[in-house]
N, C-alpha and C positions, 0 to 999 in steps of 0.2 A: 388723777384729778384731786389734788391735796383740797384741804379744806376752805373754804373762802374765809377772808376777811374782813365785814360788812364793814363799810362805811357808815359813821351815826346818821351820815345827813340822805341815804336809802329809806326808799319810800314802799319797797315791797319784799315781800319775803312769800315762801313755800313752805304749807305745811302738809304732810303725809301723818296721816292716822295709821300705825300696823301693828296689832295687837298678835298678840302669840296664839290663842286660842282657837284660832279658825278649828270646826267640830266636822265642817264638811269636807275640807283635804286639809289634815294633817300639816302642820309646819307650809301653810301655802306661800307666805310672804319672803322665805327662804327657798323655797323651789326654784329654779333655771329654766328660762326660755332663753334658749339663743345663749346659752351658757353663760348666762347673768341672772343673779336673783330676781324676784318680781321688785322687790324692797329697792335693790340696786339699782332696776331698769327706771325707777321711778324719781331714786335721787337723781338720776343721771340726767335723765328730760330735764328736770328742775333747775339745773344747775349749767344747762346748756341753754337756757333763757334768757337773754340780755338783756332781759327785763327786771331780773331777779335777782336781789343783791343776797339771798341764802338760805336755800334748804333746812328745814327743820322736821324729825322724824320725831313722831310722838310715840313710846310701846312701854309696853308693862315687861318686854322680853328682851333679854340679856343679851340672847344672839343676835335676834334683831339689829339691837343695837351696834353690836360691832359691825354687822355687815355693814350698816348701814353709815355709820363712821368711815370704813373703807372705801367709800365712793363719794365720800366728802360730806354729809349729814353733820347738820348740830345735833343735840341728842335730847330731847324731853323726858322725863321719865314720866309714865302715863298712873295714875290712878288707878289703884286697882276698881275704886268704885266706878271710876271712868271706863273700864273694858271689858265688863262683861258685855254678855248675848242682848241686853236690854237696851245700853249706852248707846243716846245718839250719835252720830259722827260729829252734830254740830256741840254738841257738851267738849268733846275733845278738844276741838277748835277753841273754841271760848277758853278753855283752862292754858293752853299755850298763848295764847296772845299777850299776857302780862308779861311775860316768860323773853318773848320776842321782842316785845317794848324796850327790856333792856339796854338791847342791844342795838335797835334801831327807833331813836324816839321818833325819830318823824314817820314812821310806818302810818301809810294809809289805804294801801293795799293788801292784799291777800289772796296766794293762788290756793286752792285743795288739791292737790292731785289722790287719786285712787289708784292703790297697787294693783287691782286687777284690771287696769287695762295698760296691757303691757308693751303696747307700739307710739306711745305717744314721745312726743318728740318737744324741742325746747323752741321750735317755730310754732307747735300748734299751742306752748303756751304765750309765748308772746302774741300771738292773732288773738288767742282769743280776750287777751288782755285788751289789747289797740283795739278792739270792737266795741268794748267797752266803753272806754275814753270815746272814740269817736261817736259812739250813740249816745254818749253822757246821761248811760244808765245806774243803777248802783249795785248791779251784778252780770254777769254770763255766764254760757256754760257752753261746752263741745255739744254741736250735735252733728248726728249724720242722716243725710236725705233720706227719705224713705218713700220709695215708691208703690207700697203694697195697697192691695185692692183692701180697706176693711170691711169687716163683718159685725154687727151686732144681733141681737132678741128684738121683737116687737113685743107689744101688750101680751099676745098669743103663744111668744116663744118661738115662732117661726123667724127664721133668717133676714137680717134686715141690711142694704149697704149703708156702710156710715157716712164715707168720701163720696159716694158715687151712687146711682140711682139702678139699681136693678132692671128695673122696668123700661129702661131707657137701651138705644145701643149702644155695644160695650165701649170704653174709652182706651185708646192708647194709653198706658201708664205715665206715660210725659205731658199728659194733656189733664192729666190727676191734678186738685188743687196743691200746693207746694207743702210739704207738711215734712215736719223733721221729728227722729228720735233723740234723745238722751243718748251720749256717746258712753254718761258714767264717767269718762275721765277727767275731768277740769272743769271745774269750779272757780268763778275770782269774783271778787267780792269789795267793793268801797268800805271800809277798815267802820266805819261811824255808821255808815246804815245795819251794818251788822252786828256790829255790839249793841245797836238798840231794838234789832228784833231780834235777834238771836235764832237768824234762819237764814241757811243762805241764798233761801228767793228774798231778799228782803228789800226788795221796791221795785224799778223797773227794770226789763230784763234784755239784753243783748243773748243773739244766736254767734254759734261761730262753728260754722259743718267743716268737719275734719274729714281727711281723705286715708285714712288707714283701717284693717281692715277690724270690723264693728264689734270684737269678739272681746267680753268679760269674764275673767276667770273665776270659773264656780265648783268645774269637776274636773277629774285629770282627764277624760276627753279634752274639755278646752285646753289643757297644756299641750298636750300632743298635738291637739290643730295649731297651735299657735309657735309651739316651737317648728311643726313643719312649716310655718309661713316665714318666721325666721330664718332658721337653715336655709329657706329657698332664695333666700338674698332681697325679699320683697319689704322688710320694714328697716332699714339699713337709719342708724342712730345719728347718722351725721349727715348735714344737708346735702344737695345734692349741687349747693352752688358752693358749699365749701371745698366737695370732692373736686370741682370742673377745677379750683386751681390749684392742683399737684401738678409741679411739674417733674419733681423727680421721688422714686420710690427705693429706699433702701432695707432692705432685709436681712437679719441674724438670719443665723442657719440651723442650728439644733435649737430642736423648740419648735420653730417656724416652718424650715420646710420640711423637717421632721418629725416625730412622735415623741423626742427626748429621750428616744433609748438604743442602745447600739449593743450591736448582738460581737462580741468577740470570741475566737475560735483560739482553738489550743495552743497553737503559732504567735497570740495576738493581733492575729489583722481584726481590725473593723469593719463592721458594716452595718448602715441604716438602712432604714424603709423613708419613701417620700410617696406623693402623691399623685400619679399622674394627670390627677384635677387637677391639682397647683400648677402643673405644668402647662396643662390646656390654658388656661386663665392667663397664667404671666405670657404666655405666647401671641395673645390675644394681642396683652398690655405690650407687646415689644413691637409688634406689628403695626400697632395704630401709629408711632412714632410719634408719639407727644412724648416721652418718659427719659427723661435719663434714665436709669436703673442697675442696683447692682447689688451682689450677695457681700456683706460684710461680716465677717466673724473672727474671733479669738480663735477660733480652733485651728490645728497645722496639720492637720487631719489631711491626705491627698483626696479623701471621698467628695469635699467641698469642690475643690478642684474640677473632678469632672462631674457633678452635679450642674455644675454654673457654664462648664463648656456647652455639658446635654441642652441648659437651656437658653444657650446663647447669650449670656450676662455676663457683665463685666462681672469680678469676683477680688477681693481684698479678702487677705486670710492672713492668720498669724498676728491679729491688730490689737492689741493691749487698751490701746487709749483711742476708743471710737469719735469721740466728740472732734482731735485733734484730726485725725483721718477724713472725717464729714467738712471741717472746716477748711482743709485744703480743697479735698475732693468737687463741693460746691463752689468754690471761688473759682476752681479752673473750668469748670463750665458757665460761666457768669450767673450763677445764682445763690440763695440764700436760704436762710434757716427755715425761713416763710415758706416755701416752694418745695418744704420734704414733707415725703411722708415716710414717717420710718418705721419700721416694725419689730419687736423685740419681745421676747418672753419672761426674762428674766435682772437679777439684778445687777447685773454688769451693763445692761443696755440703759438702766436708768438716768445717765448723763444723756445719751442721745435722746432717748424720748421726751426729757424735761426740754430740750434746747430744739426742738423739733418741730414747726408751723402746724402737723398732723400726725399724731402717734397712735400706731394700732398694735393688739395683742391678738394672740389666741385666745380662747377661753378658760381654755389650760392651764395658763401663764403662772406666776410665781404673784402670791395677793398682791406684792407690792406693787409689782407691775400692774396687776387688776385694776389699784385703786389711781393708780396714777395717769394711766391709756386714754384717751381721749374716744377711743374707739375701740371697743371689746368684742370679736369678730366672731362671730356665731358657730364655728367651730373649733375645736381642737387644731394643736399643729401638726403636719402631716396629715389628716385626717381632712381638709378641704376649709381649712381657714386661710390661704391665698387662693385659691379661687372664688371663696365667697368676695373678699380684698376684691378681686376683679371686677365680678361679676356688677357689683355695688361701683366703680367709679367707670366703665364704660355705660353702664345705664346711664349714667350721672350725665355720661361726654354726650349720647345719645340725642337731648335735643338741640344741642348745639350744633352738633355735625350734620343734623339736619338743617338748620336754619343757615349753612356755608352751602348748600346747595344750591 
């Protein structure tokens, strides 16, 4: 995902506050869910926005900043006065907006997004923008429903209900008046009601409930939960109607369907480890019969060979110039650049990825390829980053294939 190029005549942009200091975990905005920084996860949403002509990361932190570069971030440099334990998030905001004028004068929009919520996606910032617009309010924010029974004190300090009347019989939870939380992750804001209160409640206010799950990052329990919801294929970075149109799925070989390392014996033969997730998964993928599909690699290796026989794929080996190979390969099945999804780990894939309609990595990948994937797949290669790949685009086929019934 190279950097963007705003246009002057863009009317919104994304800013991310990520100060280096966090006191409660250590380096948080640099830590991996889903084998992506929190920093990264958040340029990434922002940037997959089509609402949002460009990402801007505001930090006092060095590394920050390159990460954050590497997933296409313009870079602010934050104020030290600005980042301490005391600074509000809206003082940050304010000090980048002259910053961002630069570059976009007609800016009169503005998203916030917050690093620690790490499932948000570039649909749930565009909703909750068009909610906006469509209530022609002069803010919103993410929320999600919540259906809990509340509790308060009386005068007495005995138990009191707040939604709901004790004293009465109990209600179905669905029959509760409609009452939503703070999702915490997105903020957007009318560019002029905001620089004159200098709040970003600042007049009237649109809702917009997100359906991902509700979890802010504050301890490394929350990492753990969140990278297991991750790993389980349930927050997948890419739509689910961008996934329905793949129609064909090309895959490198070292890196992808393996761990990147080959164990050689005194003789020199070789040998890899793969995964037989990935093999569950692409079996899945070959079965449904929607997929061209096929293993392409540089290597002359015979192990690719009977890898792609084991799992019934076509297989190109020995390929020098992948673009040139992809370019026949798809025309003789009447299709197109549009219609791939390719997958690659490193820098020799980086023509096919850039020329590719949907590009995925491992987690593992080489940065270059990190910053350039369109889709960074929550594990490692060998390690069950093709079947995570799967798992994520038959869900996707999922209500489709139900609604041909």
């Amino acid at each position: 995902m190279p950097q963007d190029i705003p246009s002057a005549s863009a009317t919104t942009a994304c800013i991310i506050l990520a100060r280096g200091g966090s006191k409660g975990v250590p380096g948080k905005n640099l830590r991996p869910v889903g084998g992506v920084s929190l920093i990264g996860r958040a340029v990434r949403a922002g940037r997959a926005a089509e609402q949002v002509a460009a990402v801007y990361v505001s930090t006092d932190d060095a590394e920050i900043a390159v990460e954050a570069a590497l997933h296409g971030a313009r870079i602010i440099d934050r104020p030290a006065e600005l980042s301490g334990d005391t600074a509000t998030s809206e003082s940050g905001w304010l000090h980048a907006v002259p910053l961002i004028r630069e570059d976009l004068p007609a800016l009169d929009k503005l998203v916030f997004l917050q690093c620690t919520s790490p499932f948000t996606t570039g649909a749930d910032i565009d909703g909750c923008l068009a909610e906006m617009i469509a209530k022609s309010t002069d803010c919103a924010l993410s929320v999600t429903e919540d259906h809990s029974f509340l509790w308060g004190f009386d005068a007495e300090g005995r138990g009191v209900g707040i939604n709901h009347n004790e004293r009465e019989q109990r209600k179905r939870r669905q029959d509760l008046p409609s009452q939503f939380c703070e999702s915490g992750a997105i903020y957007s804001v009318r560019l002029e009601p905001f620089l004159r209160t200098g709040q970003r409640f600042c007049g009237s206010v649109a809702l917009y409930p997100v359906n991902h799950p509700p979890v802010e990052i504050d301890t490394l329990d929350d990492f753990a939960l969140c990278s297991q919801l991750a790993q389980a294929g349930g927050a997948c970075e890419i739509s689910a109607d961008r996934l329905a149109r793949v129609k064909a799925i090309v895959m490198d070989f070292d890196g992808v369907h393996t761990d990147n390392l080959v164990i050689t014996d005194q003789n020199g033969i070789e040998s890899v480890r793969t995964s037989r997730g990935d093999g569950m998964g692409l079996s899945h993928l070959r079965s449904s019969g929607r997929f061209a599909m096929m293993i392409l690699s540089k290597e002359r290796n015979p192990v690719v060979l009977k890898r792609a026989e084991k799992l019934q794929l076509e297989v190109h080996h020995a390929v020098d110039d992948k673009v040139a190979a992809l370019e026949s390969w798809l025309g003789d099945r009447g299709l197109g650049w549009d219609d791939l999804l390719y997958v690659g780990n490193d820098v020799n894939d980086r023509g096919a990825i850039e020329h590719a309609g949907l590009s995925a990595c491992p987690s593992d990948s080489h940065p270059e390829i990190l910053g350039i994937s369109d889709w960074i797949l929550p594990l490692p290669g060998g390690h069950g980053a093709l079947r995570a790949m799967a798992d994520a685009i038959l869900s996707a086929l999922a209500p489709a294939a139900e609604q041909d019934r």
